[in-house]
N, C-alpha and C positions, 0 to 999 in steps of 0.2 A: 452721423448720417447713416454711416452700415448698420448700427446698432438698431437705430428705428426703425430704417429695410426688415432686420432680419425680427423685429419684435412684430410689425405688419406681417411681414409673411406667416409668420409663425400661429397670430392671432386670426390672419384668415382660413391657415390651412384644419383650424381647430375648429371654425366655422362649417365649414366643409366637410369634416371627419363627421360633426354631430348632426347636420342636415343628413348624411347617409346613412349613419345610424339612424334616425327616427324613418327615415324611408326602407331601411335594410327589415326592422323591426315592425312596421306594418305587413311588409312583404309576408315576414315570417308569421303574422296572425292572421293571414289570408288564406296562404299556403292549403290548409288542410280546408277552406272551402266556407258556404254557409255565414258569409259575414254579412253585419252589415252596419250602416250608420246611425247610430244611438243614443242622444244624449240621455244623462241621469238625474233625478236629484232625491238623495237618501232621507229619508226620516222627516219628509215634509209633514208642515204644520199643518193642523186643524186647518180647517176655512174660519172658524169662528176665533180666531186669536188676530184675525184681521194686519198678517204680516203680509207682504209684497209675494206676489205671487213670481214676481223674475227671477228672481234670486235664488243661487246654491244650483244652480245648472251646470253639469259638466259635460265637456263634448268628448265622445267616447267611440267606439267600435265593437259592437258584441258579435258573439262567435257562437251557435250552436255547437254544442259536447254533448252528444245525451239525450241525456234528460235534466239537464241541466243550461244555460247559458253565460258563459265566459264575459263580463263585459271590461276593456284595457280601455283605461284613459288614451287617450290621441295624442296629449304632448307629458311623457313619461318616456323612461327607459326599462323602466319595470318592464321583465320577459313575462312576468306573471298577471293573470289577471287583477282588477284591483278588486271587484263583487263577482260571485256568484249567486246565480237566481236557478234555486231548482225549481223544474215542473212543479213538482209535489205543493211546495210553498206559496205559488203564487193565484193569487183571487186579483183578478179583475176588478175593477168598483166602477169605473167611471173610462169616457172617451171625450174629448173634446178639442178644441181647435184654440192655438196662445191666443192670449189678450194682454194688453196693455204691454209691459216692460220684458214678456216671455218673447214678441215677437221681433224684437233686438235681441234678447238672446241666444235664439234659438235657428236652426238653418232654417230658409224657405220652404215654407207646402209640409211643412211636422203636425202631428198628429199627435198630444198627449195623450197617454194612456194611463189615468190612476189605478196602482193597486196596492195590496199588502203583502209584503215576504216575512211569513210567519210574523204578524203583527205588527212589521215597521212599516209606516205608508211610504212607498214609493212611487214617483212618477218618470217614464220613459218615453221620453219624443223620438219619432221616427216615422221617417215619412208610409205613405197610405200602401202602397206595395210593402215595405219592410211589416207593416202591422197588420196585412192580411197573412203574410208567412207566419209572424208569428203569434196570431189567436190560431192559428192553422197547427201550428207545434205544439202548442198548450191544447187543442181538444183532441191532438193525435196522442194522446196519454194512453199507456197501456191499462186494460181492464182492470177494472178494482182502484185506481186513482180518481180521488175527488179532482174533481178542474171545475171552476168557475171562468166563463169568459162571459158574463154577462154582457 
């Protein structure tokens, strides 16, 4: 009976430890300001290979640096970022609002935004305030940088 007490205890207080860690660790990617809520999904398919558009969604947190933006998975202990998207890299292509199986995976009122980082298609949801800040950072590019925000 102690044994089981102390293996519960034990197994709750690790509960506990790792809840504050993932709350200790967002704190510290806020810290320096400019956050904001982001999902990802890397190296999306053609439209014409007719795979599911939900799929490969990750819910994230990105951080302006720069001329660059930081984006941390949300359930991670990685201190570091998991992608970086430079200004320099990214082209615009498309905006549009989820359908079908994106609107389960994605949080309410997002905003996808397709583009390419140096050739890989990426898309980035984020709600209509976070995607005015940032077509707002991407044309704030210093002279002499190509920026498309179509």
């Amino acid at each position: 009976m102690v044994l089981a007490l102390v293996l519960c205890g034990t197994a709750l207080l690790l509960v506990v430890l790792a809840l504050f860690v993932f709350g200790l660790r967002r704190r510290l990617i806020q810290r320096s300001g400019g956050t904001f809520d982001c999902s990802l999904r890397w190296d999306v398919p053609a439209e014409e290979t007719g795979e599911s558009g939900g799929k490969g969604w990750v819910y994230g947190v990105a951080r302006y640096n720069g001329d660059q933006v930081d984006w941390f998975r949300v359930f991670s202990y990685a201190p570091r970022p998991r992608r970086t998207l430079e200004r320099s890299g990214i082209d615009v292509r498309a905006r549009r609002l989820p359908s079908g199986e994106e609107e389960l995976a994605l949080l309410s009122d997002q905003v996808v935004l397709g583009c390419t980082l140096y050739g890989t298609r990426v898309e980035l949801a984020m709600s209509d305030d976070a995607l005015t800040g940032f077509l707002a950072w991407l044309e704030a590019a210093p002279p002499g940088q190509r920026v498309n925000v179509a």
